[in-house]
N, C-alpha and C positions, 0 to 999 in steps of 0.2 A: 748320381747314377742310381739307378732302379736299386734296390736292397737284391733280386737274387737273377741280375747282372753283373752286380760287383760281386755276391760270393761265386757266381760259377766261373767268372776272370781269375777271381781266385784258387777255383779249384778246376782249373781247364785241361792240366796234365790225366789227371785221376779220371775225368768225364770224357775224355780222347779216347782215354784206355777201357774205360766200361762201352762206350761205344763199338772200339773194335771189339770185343768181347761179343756182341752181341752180331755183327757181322758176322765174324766167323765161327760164331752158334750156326748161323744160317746158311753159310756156304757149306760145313761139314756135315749138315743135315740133307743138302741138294740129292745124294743116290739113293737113300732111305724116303724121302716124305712124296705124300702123291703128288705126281706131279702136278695135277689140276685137281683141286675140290673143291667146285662151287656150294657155297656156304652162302645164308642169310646175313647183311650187312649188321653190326653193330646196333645196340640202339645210339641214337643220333646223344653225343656228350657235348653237355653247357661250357659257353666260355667261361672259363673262372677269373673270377677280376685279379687275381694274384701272382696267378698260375703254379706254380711251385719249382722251379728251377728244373733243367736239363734234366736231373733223375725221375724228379716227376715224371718227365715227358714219356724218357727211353722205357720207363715199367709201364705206362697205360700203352705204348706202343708195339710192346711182347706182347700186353694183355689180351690188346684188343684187335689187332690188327694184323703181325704179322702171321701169326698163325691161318690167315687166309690169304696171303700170298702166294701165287702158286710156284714152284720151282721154275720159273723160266730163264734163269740163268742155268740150269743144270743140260745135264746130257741129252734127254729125250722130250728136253720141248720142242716140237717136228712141228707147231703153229707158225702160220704165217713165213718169214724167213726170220727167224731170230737168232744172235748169236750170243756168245755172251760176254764177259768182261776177261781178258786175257791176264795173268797176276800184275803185268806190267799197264794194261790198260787203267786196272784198278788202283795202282798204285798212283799214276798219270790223275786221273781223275778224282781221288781224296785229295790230290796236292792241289787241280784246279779249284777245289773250294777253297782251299786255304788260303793262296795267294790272291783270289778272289780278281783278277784283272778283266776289266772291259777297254780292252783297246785295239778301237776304232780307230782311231786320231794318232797320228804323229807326234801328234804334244807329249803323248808316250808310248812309245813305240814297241816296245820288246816283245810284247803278246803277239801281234801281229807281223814281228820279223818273224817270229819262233812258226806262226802260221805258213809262214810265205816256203822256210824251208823244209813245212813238212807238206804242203800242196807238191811245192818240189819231189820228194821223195816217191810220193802219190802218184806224181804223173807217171813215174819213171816206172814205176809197179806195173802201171797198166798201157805201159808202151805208148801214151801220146811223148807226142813231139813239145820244146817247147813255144812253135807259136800257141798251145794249150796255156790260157790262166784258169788258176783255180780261187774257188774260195769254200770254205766252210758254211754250211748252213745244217740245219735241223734235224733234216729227215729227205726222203727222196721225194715227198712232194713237194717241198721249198727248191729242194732240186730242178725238177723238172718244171715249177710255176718259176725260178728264175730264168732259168733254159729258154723257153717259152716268151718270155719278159722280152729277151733279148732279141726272138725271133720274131716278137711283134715290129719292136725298134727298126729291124731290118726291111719290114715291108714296108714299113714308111718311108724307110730310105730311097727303095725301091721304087716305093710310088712320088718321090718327090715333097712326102710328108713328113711333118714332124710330132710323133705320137704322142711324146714325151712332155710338150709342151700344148699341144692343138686336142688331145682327146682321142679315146680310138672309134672315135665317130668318124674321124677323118681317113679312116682306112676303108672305108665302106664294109661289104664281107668278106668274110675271111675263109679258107679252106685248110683245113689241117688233115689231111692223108696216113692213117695210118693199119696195119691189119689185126694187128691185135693190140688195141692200145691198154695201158695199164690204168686203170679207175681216176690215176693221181691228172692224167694226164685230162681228162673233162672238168675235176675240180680246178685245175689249175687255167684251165680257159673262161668258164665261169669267173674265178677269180679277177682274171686280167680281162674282162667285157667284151672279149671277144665270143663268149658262149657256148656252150655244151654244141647245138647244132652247127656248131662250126667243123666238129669231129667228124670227119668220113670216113667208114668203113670200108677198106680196100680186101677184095678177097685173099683168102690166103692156100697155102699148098691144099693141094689133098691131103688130107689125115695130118695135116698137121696147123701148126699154128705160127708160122714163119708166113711174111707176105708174097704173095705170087708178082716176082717185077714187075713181068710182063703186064699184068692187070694194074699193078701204081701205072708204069708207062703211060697205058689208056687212060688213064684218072687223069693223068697232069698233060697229057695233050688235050684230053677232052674242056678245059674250060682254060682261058685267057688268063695270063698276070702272074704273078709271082704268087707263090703259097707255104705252107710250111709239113714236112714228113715224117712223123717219129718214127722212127725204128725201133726196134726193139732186139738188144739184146739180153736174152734170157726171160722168157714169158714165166709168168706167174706159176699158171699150171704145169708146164711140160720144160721148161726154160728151153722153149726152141729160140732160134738163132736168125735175124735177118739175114741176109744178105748184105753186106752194111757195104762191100765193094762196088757189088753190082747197083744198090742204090745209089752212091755214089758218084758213080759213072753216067749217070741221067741228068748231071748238071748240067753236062756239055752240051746237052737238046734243051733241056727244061730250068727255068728258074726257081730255085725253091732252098729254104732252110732245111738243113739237117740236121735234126736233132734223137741224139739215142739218149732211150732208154736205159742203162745199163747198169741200173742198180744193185744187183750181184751179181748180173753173167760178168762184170769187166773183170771178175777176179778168174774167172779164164785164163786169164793172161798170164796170171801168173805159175799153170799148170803145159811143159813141153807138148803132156798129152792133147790139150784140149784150145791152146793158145790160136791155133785155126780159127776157133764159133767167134774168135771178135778181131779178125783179123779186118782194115777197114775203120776202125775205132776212129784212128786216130785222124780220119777224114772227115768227121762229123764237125758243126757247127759250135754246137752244145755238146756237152755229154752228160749226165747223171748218175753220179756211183755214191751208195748208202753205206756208210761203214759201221754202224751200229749191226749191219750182217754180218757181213764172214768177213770185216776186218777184226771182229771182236771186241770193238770198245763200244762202253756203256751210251746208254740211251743218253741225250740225244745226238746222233753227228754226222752228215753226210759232207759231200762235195758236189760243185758243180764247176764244170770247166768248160771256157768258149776260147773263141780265134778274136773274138771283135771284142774286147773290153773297152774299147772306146764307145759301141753302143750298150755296157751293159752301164756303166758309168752313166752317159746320157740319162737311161731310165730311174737311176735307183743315188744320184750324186743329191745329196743333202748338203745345201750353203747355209752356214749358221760361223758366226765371227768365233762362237767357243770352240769349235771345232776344228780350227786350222784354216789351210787353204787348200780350195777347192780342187779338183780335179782339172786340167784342161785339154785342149790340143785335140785335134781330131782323129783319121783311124789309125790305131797302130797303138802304144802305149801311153795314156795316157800320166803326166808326173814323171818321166822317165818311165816305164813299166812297172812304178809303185803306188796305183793308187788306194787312198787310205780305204780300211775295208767299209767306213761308212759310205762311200760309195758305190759300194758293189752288190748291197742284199738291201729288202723290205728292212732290214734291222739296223735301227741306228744304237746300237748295243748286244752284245751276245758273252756268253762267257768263253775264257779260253778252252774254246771241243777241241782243238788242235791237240791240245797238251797229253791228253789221254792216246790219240794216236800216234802222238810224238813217241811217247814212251813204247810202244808196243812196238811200233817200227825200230826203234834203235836196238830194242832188247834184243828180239827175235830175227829181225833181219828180212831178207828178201827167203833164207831159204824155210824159216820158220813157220810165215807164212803160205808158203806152197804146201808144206807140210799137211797146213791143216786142212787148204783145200784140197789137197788129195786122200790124206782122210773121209772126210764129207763125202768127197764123191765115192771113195770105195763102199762107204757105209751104203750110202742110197744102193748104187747097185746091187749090195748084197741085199737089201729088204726089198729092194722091188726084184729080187729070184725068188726072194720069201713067199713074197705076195702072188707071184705065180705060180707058185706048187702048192698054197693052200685051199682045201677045197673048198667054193664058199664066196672068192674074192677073182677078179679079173682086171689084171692090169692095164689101164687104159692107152698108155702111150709108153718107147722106149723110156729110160730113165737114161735121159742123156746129159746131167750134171748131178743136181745134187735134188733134185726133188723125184719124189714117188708119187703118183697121180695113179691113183684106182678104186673099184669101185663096187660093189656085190653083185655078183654074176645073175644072180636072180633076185628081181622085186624090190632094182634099187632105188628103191622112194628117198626123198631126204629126210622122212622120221628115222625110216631105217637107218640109214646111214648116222645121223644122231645118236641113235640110241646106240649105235656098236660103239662112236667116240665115245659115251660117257661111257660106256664098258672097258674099255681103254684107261680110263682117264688117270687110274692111280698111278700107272707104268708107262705112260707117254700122250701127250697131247698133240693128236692132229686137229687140222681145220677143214670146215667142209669148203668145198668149189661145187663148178659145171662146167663137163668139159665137154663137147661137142651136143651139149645139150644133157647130157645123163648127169645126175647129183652124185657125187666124188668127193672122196675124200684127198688130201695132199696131207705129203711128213714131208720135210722140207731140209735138208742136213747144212748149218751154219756153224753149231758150237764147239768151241775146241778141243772141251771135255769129249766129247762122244766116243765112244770105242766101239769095237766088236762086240763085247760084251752087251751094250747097249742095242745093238743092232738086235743079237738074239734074244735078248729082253722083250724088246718090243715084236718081234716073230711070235714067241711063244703069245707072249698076250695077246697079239691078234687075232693067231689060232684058238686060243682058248673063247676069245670073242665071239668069234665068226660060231662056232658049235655051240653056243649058248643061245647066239641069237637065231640062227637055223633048227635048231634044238625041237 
């Protein structure tokens, strides 16, 4: 064994411990340090042929690198939808390194039971039924590019084709229907060769960003064949709401895949107040929920859940003799309703993400979790009244979940808008959008830290922003 492998086996109690040490150096520093400081990168450092053992590592690692990480685990990172790691997620997640399991295959099984019953848990969170399977993947665009996967499968079925084996050449074109589709959703047709212009823009309400039925209606009468509809629950900018009923309901005239978006609206579900915007959910084809948001466990880990795992199998079943046996049987479950998860995703290995949600779910519970999404949403609303009584700033849309969408009342160019983020940036990081066409900014409420306190935190600084930059 390498000379400082064998000493750090041997000193791996004490290296554990200086590690957590150094963790939570950095989580007790989250309400103090800015939250964003963009910093020049390091000068670029030589491989060392020797390297120096784990302590080496962890000190050029304080040295030189964490100190430019921005708090994005803490209270007031409002970027993008981010959440952060729950004490239990984290907990979940140091232990998935340790046990370190990839299990795919039956040949060992436990990871992927431990999976099966916390997809279980998942459903039940967000009100599908269980003809819903789920599985673990990455992130919401692995989500939504398996969703999609499935929903190619489908028109082949449709069409009397098999995509899976023939190419999706054999589908001819494709129409994918939707009114606000989320970015993930053109890479993910790119992805699958079905192609970006395969995406059709369906109008949506006035002033808002939910689809107008009535106009999908016209879309999917207006051309012949089966086609595929995302929905979307919880838009990026305004987290507006489909219709996912009244979609829904179009099956019974029109032929078509449903598949939602529902990346962090599905955690609606778990709010009395707001459990309405994804009522319908559970009628969808596909579904797409990201849990590194407002489930709170660490980067990376979503879900995706369908009705047909006999087509997702189809697309994504890997036959290899070290791997067990194969999936079979046609629709309905295939293997008994267990098949191995190397069947199910682009990945013929992943680590166990389940483990990290396992833990947070069991900790905290169903009511723990509401907890926090009602948090979130109290906070958004309270900053988007902020944001409407400072002078300076003009709120673009209601705040009707957990994001604030707005924008400078006069002259909002996007340098401007820029430059007031970095003006922000010690005491909260938002991201820029466009939302009906004007440059906007979004704060985006995920993490479970966040408080009131936080809220008027980032009030004051914005005010203090907004008069700087008006100044």
């Amino acid at each position: 064994m390498h000379p400082e492998l064998a000493a750090d086996l041997g000193q791996l109690p004490e290296i554990l411990a200086e590690a957590r040490e150094h963790a939570l150096g950095f989580l007790d520093t989250l309400d103090e340090r800015p939250v964003f400081e963009p910093t020049e990168p390091p000068a670029s450092a030589p491989l060392t042929e020797e390297g120096g053992g784990t302590r080496a590592a962890l000190a050029e690692f304080a040295r030189r690198w964490e100190p430019r990480l921005s708090a994005s685990a803490g209270p007031r990172y409002f970027g993008f939808v981010t959440g952060g790691a729950t004490p239990a997620a984290l907990a979940g997640d140091w232990l998935t390194s340790a046990v370190d399991q990839n299990s795919n295959s039956s040949l060992d099984p436990a990871g992927q039971q431990l999976e099966r019953e916390t997809v279980g848990w998942l459903r039940e969170l967000f009100g599908l039924s269980a003809a819903h399977h789920g599985t673990f993947v990455s992130g919401a665009t692995m989500s939504n590019t398996v969703g999609l996967a499935i929903a190619r499968e489908w028109l082949g079925e449709r069409l009397g084709v098999d995509v899976a084996e023939d190419g999706v050449g054999a589908l001819g074109p494709v129409r994918v229907l939707s009114g606000s589709a989320h970015s993930s959703t053109a890479k993910a047709l790119s992805m699958l060769g079905l192609g970006r212009t395969a995406l059709r823009s369906v109008p949506v309400l006035p002033g808002r960003e939910a689809v107008d039925v009535a106009a999908l209606e016209r879309a999917l009468a207006g051309a012949p064949g089966p086609c595929v509809v995302v929905a979307n629950a919880g838009t990026v900018n305004t987290v507006d709401f489909d219709d996912l009923r009244a979609i829904a309901a179009l099956r019974e005239r029109y032929a078509f895949w449903l598949h939602v978006d529902a990346a962090f609206g599905a955690f609606a579900a778990l709010s009395p107040e707001h459990a309405e915007l994804v009522a319908g959910l559970d009628l969808a084809d596909s579904v797409c929920v990201d849990l590194h948001k407002w489930l709170n466990v660490p980067y990376d880990s979503a879900a995706q859940f369908t009705r047909r795992p006999d087509l997702q199998t189809r697309v994504f079943r890997n036959a290899a003799a070290y791997l067990g046996r194969p999936p079979t049987g046609g629709q309905g479950h295939p293997q008994g309703g267990q098949p191995d998860l190397v069947h199910l995703t682009p990945e013929n290995s992943h680590r166990l993400r389940a483990l990290a949600a396992w833990f947070t779910l069991r900790a905290y519970g169903r009511s723990g979790h509401r907890e926090i999404v009602e948090r979130c949403v109290a906070g958004a609303r309270a900053l988007g009244a902020e944001v409407a009584r400072i002078d300076g700033l003009e709120l673009l849309a209601p705040v009707r979940l957990n994001v604030v969408c707005f924008s400078l009342a006069a002259d909002p160019t996007t340098e401007r808008l820029a430059a007031l983020a970095a003006e922000l940036a010690d005491e909260a990081f938002l991201t820029p959008t466009r939302y009906a066409g004007k440059p906007a900014l979004r704060a985006a409420f995920s993490n479970w830290r966040t408080t009131g306190e936080d809220v008027r935190r980032t009030a004051r600084a914005l005010d203090r922003a907004v008069r700087k930059l008006t100044a």
